[in-house]
LUMMAR-247634 format. One line per field, with one value per residue (C-alpha): x, y, z; residue in three letters; residue number from 1. Coordinates in steps of 0.25 Angstrom, whole numbers. Layout:
% LUMMAR-247634
px (X,...)
py (Y,...)
pz (Z,...)
rest (ALA,...)
nr (NUM,...)
% end
This chain:
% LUMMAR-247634
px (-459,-447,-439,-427,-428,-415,-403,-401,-353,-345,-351,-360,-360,-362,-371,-386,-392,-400,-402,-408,-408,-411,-418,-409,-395,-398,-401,-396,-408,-416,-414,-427,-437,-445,-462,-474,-476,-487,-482,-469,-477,-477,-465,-455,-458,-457,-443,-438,-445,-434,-422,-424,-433,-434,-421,-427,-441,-442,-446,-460,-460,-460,-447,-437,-442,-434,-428,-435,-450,-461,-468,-477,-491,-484,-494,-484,-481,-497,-498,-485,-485,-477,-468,-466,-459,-453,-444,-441,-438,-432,-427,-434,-429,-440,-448,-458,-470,-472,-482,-481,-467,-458,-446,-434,-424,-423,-422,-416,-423,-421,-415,-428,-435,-450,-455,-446,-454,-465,-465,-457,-467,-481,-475,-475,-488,-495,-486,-485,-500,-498,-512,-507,-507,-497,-485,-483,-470,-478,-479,-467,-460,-469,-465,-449,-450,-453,-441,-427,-423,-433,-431,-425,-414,-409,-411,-401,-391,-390,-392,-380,-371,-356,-348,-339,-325,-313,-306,-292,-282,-284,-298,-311,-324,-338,-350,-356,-368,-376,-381,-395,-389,-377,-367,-357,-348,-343,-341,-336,-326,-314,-315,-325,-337,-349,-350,-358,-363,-367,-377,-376,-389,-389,-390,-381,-380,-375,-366,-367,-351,-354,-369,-369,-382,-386,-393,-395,-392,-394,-405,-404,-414,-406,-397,-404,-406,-406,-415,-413,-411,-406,-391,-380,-370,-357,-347,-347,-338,-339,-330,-324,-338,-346,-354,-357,-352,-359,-356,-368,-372,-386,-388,-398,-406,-402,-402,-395,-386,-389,-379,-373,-376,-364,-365,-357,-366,-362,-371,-376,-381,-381,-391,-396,-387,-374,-377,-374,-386,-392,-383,-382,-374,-361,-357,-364,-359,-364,-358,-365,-369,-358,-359,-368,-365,-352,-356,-347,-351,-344,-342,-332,-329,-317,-311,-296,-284,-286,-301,-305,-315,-312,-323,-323,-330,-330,-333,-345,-339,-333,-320,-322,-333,-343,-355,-368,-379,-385,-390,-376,-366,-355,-343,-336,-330,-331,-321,-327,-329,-318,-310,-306,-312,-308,-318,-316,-327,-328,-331,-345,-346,-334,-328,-322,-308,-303,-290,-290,-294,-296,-302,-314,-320,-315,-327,-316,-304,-295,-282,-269,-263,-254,-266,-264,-277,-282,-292,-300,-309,-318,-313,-322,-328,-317,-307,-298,-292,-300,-289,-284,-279,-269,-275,-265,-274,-268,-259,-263,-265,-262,-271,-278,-270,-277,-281,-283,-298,-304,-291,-284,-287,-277,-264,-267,-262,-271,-276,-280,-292,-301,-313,-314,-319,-308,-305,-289,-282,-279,-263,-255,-264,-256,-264,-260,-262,-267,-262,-256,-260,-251,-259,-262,-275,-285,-277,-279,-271,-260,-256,-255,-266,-270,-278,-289,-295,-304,-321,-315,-322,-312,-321,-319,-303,-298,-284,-281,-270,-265,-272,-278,-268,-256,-260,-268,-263,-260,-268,-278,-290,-301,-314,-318,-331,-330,-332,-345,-338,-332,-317,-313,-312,-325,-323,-315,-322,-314,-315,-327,-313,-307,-292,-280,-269,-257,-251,-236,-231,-224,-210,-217,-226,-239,-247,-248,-255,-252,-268,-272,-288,-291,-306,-313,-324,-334,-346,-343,-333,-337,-331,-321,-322,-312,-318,-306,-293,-294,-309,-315,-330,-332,-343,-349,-358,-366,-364,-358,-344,-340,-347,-350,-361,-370,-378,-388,-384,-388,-380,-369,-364,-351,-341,-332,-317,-311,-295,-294,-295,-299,-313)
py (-25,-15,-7,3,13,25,25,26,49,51,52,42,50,66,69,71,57,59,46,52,43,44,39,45,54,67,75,89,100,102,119,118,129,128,126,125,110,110,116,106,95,84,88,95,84,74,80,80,65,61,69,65,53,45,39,31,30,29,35,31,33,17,17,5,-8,-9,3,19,19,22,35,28,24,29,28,36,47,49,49,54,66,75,65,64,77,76,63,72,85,79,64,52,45,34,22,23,15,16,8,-2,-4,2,11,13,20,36,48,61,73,78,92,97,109,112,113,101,90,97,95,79,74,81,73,60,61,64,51,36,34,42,51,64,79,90,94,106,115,120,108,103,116,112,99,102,113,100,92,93,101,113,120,115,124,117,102,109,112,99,90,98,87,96,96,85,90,88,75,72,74,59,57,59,60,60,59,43,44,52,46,42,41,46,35,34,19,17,0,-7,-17,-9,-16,-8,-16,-10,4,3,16,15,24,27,22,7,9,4,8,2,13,9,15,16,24,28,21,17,6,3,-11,-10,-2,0,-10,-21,-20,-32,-30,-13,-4,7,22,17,12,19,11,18,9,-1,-11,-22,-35,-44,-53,-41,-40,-26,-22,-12,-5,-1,8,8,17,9,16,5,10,15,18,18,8,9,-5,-7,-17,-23,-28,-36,-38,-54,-54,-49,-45,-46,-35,-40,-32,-33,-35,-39,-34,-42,-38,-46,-38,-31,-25,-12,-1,10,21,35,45,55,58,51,34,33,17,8,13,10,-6,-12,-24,-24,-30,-43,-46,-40,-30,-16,-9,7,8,22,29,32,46,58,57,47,56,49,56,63,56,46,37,34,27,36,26,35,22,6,-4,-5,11,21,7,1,-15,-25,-38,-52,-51,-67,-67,-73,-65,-55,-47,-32,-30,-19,-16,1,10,24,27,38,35,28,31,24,15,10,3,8,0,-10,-13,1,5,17,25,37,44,55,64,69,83,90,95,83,78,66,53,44,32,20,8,-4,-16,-22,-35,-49,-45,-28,-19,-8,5,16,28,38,39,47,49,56,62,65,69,77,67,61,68,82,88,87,85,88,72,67,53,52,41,26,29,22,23,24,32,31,43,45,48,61,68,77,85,93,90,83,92,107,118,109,103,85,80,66,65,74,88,88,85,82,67,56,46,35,31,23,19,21,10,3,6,20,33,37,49,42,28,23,36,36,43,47,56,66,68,83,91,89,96,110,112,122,135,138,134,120,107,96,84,84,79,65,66,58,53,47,40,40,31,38,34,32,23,35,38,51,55,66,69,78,81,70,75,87,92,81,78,70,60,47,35,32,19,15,6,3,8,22,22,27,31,43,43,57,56,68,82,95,96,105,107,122,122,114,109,97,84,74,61,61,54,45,51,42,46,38,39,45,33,24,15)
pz (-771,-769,-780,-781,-786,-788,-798,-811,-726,-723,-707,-713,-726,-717,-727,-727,-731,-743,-751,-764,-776,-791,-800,-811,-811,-807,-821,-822,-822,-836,-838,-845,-841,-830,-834,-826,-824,-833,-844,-842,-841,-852,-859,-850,-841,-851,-853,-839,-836,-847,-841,-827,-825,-836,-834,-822,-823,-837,-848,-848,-831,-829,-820,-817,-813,-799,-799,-803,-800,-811,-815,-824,-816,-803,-791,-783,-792,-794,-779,-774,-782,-770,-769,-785,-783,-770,-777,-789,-781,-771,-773,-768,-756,-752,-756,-765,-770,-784,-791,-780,-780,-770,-774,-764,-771,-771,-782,-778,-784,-798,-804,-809,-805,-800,-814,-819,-808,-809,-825,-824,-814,-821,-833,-826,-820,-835,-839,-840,-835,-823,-819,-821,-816,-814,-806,-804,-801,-788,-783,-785,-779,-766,-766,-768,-756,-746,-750,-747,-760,-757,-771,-785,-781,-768,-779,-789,-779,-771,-784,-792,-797,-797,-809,-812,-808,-816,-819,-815,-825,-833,-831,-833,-824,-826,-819,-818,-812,-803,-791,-784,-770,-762,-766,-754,-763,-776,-776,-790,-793,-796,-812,-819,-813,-808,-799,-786,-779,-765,-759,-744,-740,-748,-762,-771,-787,-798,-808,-823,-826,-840,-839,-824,-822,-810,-804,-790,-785,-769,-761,-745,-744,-751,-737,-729,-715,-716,-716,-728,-725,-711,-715,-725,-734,-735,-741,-753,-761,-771,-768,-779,-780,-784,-769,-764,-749,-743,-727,-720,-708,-700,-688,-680,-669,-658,-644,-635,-646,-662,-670,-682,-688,-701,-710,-722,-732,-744,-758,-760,-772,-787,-795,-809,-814,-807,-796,-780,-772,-759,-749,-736,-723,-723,-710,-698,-686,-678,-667,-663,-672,-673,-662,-667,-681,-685,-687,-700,-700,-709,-724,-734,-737,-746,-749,-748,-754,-746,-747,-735,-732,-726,-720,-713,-700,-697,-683,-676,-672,-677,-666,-656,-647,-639,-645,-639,-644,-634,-646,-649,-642,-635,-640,-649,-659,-659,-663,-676,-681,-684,-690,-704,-703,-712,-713,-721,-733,-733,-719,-715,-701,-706,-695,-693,-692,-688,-694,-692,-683,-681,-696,-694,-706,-717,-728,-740,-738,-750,-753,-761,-772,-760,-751,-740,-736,-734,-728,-727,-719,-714,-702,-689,-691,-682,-695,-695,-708,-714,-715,-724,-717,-720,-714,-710,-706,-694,-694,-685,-670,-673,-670,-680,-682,-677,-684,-677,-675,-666,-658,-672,-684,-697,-692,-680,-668,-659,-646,-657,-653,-664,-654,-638,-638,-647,-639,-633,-641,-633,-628,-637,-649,-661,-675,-690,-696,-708,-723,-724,-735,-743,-752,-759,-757,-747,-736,-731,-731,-738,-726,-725,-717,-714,-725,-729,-726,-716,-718,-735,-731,-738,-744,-756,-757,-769,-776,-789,-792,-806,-818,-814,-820,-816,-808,-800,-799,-784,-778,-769,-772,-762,-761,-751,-749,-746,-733,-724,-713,-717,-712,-702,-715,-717,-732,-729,-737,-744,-750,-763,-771,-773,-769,-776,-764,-768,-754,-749,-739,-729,-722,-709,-717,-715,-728,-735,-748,-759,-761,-772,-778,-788,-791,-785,-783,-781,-774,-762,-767,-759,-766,-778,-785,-796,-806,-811,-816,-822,-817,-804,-798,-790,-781,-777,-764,-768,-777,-769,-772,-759,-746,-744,-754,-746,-758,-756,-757,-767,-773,-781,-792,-797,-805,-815,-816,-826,-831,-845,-855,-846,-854)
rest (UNK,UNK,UNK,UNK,UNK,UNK,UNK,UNK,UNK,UNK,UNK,UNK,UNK,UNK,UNK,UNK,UNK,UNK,UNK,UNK,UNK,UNK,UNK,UNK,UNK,UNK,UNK,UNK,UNK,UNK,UNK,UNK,UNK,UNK,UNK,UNK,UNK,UNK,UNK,UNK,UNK,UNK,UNK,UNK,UNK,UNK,UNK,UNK,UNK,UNK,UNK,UNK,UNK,UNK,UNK,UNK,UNK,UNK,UNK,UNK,UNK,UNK,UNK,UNK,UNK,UNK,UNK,UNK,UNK,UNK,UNK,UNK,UNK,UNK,UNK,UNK,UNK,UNK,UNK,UNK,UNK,UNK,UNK,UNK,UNK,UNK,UNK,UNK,UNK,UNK,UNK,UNK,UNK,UNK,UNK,UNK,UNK,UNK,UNK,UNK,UNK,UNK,UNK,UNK,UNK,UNK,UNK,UNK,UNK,UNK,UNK,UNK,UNK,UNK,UNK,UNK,UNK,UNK,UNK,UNK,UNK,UNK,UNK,UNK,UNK,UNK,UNK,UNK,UNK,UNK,UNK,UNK,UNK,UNK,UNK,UNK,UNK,UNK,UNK,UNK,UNK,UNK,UNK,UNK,UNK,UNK,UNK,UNK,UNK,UNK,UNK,UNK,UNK,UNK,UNK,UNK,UNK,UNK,UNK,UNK,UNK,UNK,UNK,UNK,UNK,UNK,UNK,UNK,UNK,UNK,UNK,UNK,UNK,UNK,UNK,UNK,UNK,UNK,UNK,UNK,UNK,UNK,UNK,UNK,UNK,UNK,UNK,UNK,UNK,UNK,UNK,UNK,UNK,UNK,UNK,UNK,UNK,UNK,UNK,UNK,UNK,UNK,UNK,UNK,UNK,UNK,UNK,UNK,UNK,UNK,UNK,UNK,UNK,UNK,UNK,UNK,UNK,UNK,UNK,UNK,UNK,UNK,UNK,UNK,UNK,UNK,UNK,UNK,UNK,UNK,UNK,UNK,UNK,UNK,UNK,UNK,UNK,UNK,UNK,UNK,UNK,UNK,UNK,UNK,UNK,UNK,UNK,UNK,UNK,UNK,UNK,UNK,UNK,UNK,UNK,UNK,UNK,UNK,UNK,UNK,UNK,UNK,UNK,UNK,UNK,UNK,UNK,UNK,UNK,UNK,UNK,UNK,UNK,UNK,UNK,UNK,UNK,UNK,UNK,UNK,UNK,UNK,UNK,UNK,UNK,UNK,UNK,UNK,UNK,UNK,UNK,UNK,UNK,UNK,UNK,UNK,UNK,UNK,UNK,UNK,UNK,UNK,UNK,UNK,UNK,UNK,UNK,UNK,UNK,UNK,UNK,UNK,UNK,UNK,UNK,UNK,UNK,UNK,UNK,UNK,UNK,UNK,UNK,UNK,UNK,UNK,UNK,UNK,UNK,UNK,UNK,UNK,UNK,UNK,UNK,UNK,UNK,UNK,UNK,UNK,UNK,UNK,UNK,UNK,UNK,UNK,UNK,UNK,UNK,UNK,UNK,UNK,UNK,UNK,UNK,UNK,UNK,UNK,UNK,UNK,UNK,UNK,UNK,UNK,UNK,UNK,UNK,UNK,UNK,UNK,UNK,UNK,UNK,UNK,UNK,UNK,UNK,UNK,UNK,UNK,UNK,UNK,UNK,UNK,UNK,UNK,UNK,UNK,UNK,UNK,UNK,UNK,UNK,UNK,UNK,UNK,UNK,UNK,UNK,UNK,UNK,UNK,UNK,UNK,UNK,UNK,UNK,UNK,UNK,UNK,UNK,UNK,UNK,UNK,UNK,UNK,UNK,UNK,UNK,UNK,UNK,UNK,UNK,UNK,UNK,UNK,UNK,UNK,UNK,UNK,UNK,UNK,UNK,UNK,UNK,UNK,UNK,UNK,UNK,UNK,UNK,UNK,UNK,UNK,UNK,UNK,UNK,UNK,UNK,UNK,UNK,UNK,UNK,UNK,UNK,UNK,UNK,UNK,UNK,UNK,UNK,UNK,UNK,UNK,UNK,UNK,UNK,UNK,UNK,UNK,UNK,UNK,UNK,UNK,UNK,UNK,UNK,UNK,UNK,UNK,UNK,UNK,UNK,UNK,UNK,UNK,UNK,UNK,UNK,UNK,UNK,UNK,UNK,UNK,UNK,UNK,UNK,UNK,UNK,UNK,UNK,UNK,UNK,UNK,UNK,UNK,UNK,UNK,UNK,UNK,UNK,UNK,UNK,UNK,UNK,UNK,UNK,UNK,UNK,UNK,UNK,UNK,UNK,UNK,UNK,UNK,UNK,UNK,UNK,UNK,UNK,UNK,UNK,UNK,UNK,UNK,UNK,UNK,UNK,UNK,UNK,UNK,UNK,UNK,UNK,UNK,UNK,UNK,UNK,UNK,UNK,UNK,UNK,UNK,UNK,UNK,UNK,UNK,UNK,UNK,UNK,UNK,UNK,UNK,UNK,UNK,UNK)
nr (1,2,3,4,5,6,7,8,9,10,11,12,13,14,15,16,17,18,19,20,21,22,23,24,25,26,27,28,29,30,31,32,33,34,35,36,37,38,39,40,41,42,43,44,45,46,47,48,49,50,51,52,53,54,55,56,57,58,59,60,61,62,63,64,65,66,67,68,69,70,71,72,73,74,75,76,77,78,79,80,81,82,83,84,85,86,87,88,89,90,91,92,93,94,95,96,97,98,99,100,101,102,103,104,105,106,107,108,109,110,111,112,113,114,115,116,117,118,119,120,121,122,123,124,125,126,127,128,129,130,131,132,133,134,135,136,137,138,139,140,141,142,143,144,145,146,147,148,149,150,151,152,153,154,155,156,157,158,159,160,161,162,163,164,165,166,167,168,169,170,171,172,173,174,175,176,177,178,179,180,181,182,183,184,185,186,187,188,189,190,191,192,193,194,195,196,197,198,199,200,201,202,203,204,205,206,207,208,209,210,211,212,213,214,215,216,217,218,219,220,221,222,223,224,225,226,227,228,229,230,231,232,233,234,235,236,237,238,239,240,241,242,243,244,245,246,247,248,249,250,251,252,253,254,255,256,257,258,259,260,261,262,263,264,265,266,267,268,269,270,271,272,273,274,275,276,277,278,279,280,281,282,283,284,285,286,287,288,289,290,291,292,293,294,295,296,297,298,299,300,301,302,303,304,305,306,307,308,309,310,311,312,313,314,315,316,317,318,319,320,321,322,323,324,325,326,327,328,329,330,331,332,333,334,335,336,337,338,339,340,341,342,343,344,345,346,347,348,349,350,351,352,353,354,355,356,357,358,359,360,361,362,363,364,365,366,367,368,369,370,371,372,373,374,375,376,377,378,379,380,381,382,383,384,385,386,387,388,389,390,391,392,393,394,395,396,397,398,399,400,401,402,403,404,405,406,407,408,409,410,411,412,413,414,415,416,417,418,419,420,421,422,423,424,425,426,427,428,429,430,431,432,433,434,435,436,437,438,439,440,441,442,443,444,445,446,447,448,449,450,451,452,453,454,455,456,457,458,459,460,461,462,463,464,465,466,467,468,469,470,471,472,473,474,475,476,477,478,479,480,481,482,483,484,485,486,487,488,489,490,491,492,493,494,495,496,497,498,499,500,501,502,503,504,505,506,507,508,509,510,511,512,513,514,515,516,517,518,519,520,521,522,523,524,525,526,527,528,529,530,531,532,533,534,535,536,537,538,539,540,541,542,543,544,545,546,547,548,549,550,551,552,553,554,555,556,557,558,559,560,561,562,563,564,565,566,567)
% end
C-alpha cells in the first residue's frame, strides 16, 4: 500500500532542481531562548510540536490517513533517529516506510535552531507510546553539518520568505499560501472555481481561496508509463469539462544520442472531492535531447478562442550551434522545436501543426481581448533582449511566419554577431520582429527594445479585459522571473517584477507596448492567473527578490491580488 504525503526554467527552469515539500507552511522562527534539550524537553518541546508540526501530523502524532505520516508508534522515527533530524534540518526528499505504509511526498526543513529540533524531536520520542530517550543540541549540530544547509544560519538565509511589497493603487495583496514545492502553473477556470498549482517535477496541489489550504491531488507516480524524478512538467491548464493538461519532458539516456521524450498528458478521471485525477498521455512524440545545456522542451499549453489547443515547443539550443557533447545530436534544431504548435483537442491520433517559427522559448503565450496572440520568451545568454512576439497563424496552403530564431534576436538585424557560430539565415527569409517596447520600464537606459532587458526572463502573460478596473482594463500583464545571467554592468539584473503593457498598433501594422512596473520586487514571478474579474493569483517560483544576494533556494508561495472591493 502506497500513500502521499506533502501539503497542507526557464532552460528547463536553470535553476538548481531541488524538490523539497512540506508537511506545513513554513512557520517563522519562535525568539524563545535557546535551552539544553533536556531542560526544553517536555514542555518547550510540547510548544514548538503545536507551532510547527501539529498542523499535519496531529496533535496527538497520529498523522493523516493518505497524506502526512504518524509520530505516534513510529517504527522509523525509533530507528531512523539520524534521519529524524536530517528531515527537519534539512527537508525530506524520499520515500519512506512508516509503520508499514510507504510515504512518497517530501518536507522541506523547518526554521528551528539546534536547540529547537533537539527539544521538538525528544518530545516526540517520550510521546504517544514511542520508547523514549533524548536528542540532544550536539547531535543535532553533527547531523545539520552533513546536509546541504550546514548551519541554522545558511537555513535562515535561504528559507526568508521577503516582504510583501506594495499593492498597486486599488488593490490589495496578500500572501495565500506558502508552498511545498517549486510551483512552475497556476490552472483555474477563470470563474472563481478552484486554484491548481503545478510543481515542476509532477505534483499537483489543490489551493482552498478562502483558507490557502492545501491538498495535493497528483503525485509524479500518477503519470502512467514514467518514471518519477526522470521527467519535468512545465505547463498546465484546465479545459471547460474540468480535465487537467499537463506538458511533460524526459531525457532518456538512448544511444548514440539522448532524446528528449514530450508528452501531453491529460486527467481521466475525478475523485471524491471533485477533483482531476489519473493522468493518461493523450499525445507523445520525441526528438533528440538539447545541445548540451539548453533542451527547453514543450512548456506552456492553452486553449484558444477557437477550441484548439496551443502548445510551446521550445529549442534544443541556445542559438542554433551544433554542440560538443558526443551524447547529443549535432543538429542544432528540428521541425518540431523553436515553434508554436496548435493541435485539435478532440482528435483521437491528434497531430502537431506548426503555425510559427522562429520562437526561442515561449515559457507563457496569451490572447488580447479581439483574439491577437501573443508571446513571450527567454533570450540566449549572449545580451540579447528577451521578445515578446505577435503570432499570426498561417492561412490554407501559406507557410509559418518566421521569427527570427536563431538567425535574429530583438531588433538587431539578422547576420549580427551575437555568436562566432550564429548560423546565416536561408536567402530570402523574411523575420517579424518583435513588440517594440516603449517604456518606461522593462527596457534599459531608456532606449525601446524588442521587448525586454536582457537575462529579465519573461514568464506568466495574462489579459485583463471587461470587468477588471479601469487602470488596468485591456492591458497585458506579464511576470519576469529575474536575472539568472548577470548583464554586461557588473550590477545589471532585471526582472523579479510583474510588468503592465498597454499595446499599440502600429501604421505598419508592427506592435508596441507602453510598459510600466505593476508589482515589484517578487520572488521569481512564474505565472499569473486570474480567478476572475477584479481577482488574480501570483505564483512566486521561489523567495530572493534580486540576484546578487546569492541566498539558497527554497519554494515560494502564491500571492492574492484582489481589486478594492471586490468580495
Amino acid at each position: 500500500m502506497t500513500r502521499g504525503y506533502g501539503g497542507g526554467c526557464l532552460r528547463a527552469m536553470r535553476s538548481p532542481r531541488i524538490l523539497s515539500h512540506t508537511f506545513a507552511s513554513v512557520l517563522l522562527l519562535l525568539t524563545a531562548p535557546s535551552l539544553p534539550a533536556a531542560e526544553a524537553a517536555p514542555s518547550r518541546g510540547a510548544t514548538l510540536y503545536g507551532a510547527h508540526c501539529a498542523m499535519c501530523h496531529g496533535v496527538a502524532g497520529q498523522g493523516f490517513p493518505g497524506v502526512y505520516p504518524p509520530l505516534a508508534q513510529s517504527d522509523w522515527l525509533a530507528a531512523k533517529l539520524d534521519g529524524a533530524i536530517a528531515a527537519v534540518t534539512a527537508g525530506l526528499n524520499e520515500e519512506i516506510m512508516v509503520n508499514g505504509v510507504s510515504y512518497r511526498g517530501q518536507m522541506p526543513p523547518q526554521m528551528l535552531d539546534d536547540a529547537e529540533v533537539a527539544a521538538v524531536l525528544t518530545y516526540a520520542l517520550n510521546s504517544w507510546g514511542n520508547p523514549g530517550g533524548e536528542v540532544r543540541t550536539e547531535d543535532v549540530t553533527r547531523v545539520r553539518a552533513t546536509t546541504r544547509f550546514k548551519t541554522f544560519e545558511d537555513l535562515k538565509k535561504a528559507a526568508d520568505h521577503r516582504l510583501l511589497p506594495a499593492a498597486p493603487v486599488g488593490f490589495e495583496l496578500k500572501e495565500l499560501v506558502r508552498l511545498p514545492d517549486f510551483g512552475v502553473r497556476l490552472a483555474g477556470d477563470g470563474k472563481g472555481g478552484p486554484l491548481y498549482v503545478l510543481g515542476q517535477a509532477g505534483g499537483v496541489w489543490r489551493v482552498e481561496s478562502d483558507t490557502g489550504n492545501l491538498r495535493q491531488i497528483l503525485w509524479p507516480r500518477d503519470f502512467e508509463g514514467l518514471r518519477p524524478q526522470e521527467f519535468q512538467t512545465l505547463g498546465m491548464v484546465l479545459d471547460a469539462e474540468g480535465r487537467l493538461w499537463i506538458s511533460v519532458n524526459q531525457r532518456v539516456a538512448t544511444r548514440p544520442f539522448e532524446t528528449n521524450e514530450v508528452a501531453i498528458f491529460r486527467t481521466t478521471a475525478v475523485s471524491p472531492e471533485g477533483d482531476p485525477i489519473k493522468p493518461r498521455a493523450w499525445f507523445q512524440t520525441s526528438y533528440p535531447w538539447g545541445n548540451n545545456w539548453f533542451n527547453h522542451g514543450i512548456s506552456d499549453l492553452r486553449f484558444g478562442p477557437d477550441g484548439l489547443l496551443y502548445v510551446s515547443s521550445g529549442s534544443r539550443t541556445d542559438a542554433g550551434e551544433e554542440g560538443t557533447f558526443e551524447q547529443f545530436a549535432k543538429i542544432g534544431e528540428t521541425p518540431i522545436t523553436a515553434v508554436m504548435w496548435r493541435m485539435d483537442p478532440k482528435a483521437a491520433e491528434p497531430r502537431i501543426e506548426v503555425i510559427a517559427r522562429g520562437i526561442r522559448n515561449a515559457y507563457s503565450f496569451n490572447w488580447d481581448g479581439v483574439g491577437n496572440l501573443f508571446t513571450v520568451s527567454n533570450g540566449p545568454d549572449a545580451h540579447a533582449p528577451e521578445e515578446m512576439d505577435h503570432i499570426v497563424p498561417p492561412g490554407p496552403g501559406e507557410e509559418p511566419r518566421h521569427h527570427g530564431f536563431p538567425y535574429q534576436f530583438g531588433d538587431k538585424p539578422a547576420g549580427h554577431a551575437w555568436y562566432a557560430h550564429t548560423p546565416a539565415a536561408p536567402p530570402g527569409l523574411k523575420f517579424i520582429l518583435p513588440v517594440l517596447n516603449l517604456g518606461p520600464a522593462g527596457i534599459t537606459s531608456g532606449k525601446p527594445t524588442s521587448t525586454f532587458n536582457a537575462h529579465s526572463s519573461p514568464t506568466g502573460l495574462i489579459w485583463l479585459g471587461a470587468g477588471w478596473p479601469e487602470a488596468v482594463r485591456d492591458t497585458f500583464l506579464v511576470g519576469r522571473l529575474g536575472s539568472f545571467v548577470m548583464g554586461p554592468g557588473p550590477d545589471e539584473e532585471h526582472g523579479f517584477d510583474v510588468l503592465q503593457m498597454r499595446m499599440e498598433r502600429r501604421p505598419d501594422g508592427s506592435w508596441a507596448a507602453r510598459t510600466t512596473t505593476f508589482l515589484a520586487p517578487l520572488g521569481r514571478p512564474i505565472d499569473l492567473l486570474p480567478a476572475r474579474p477584479g481577482l488574480l493569483y501570483i505564483l512566486e517560483y521561489t523567495r530572493p527578490t534580486e540576484l546578487k544576494g546569492r541566498a539558497g533556494w527554497l519554494p515560494g508561495r502564491v500571492l492574492e491580488l484582489r481589486a478594492t472591493g471586490t468580495s
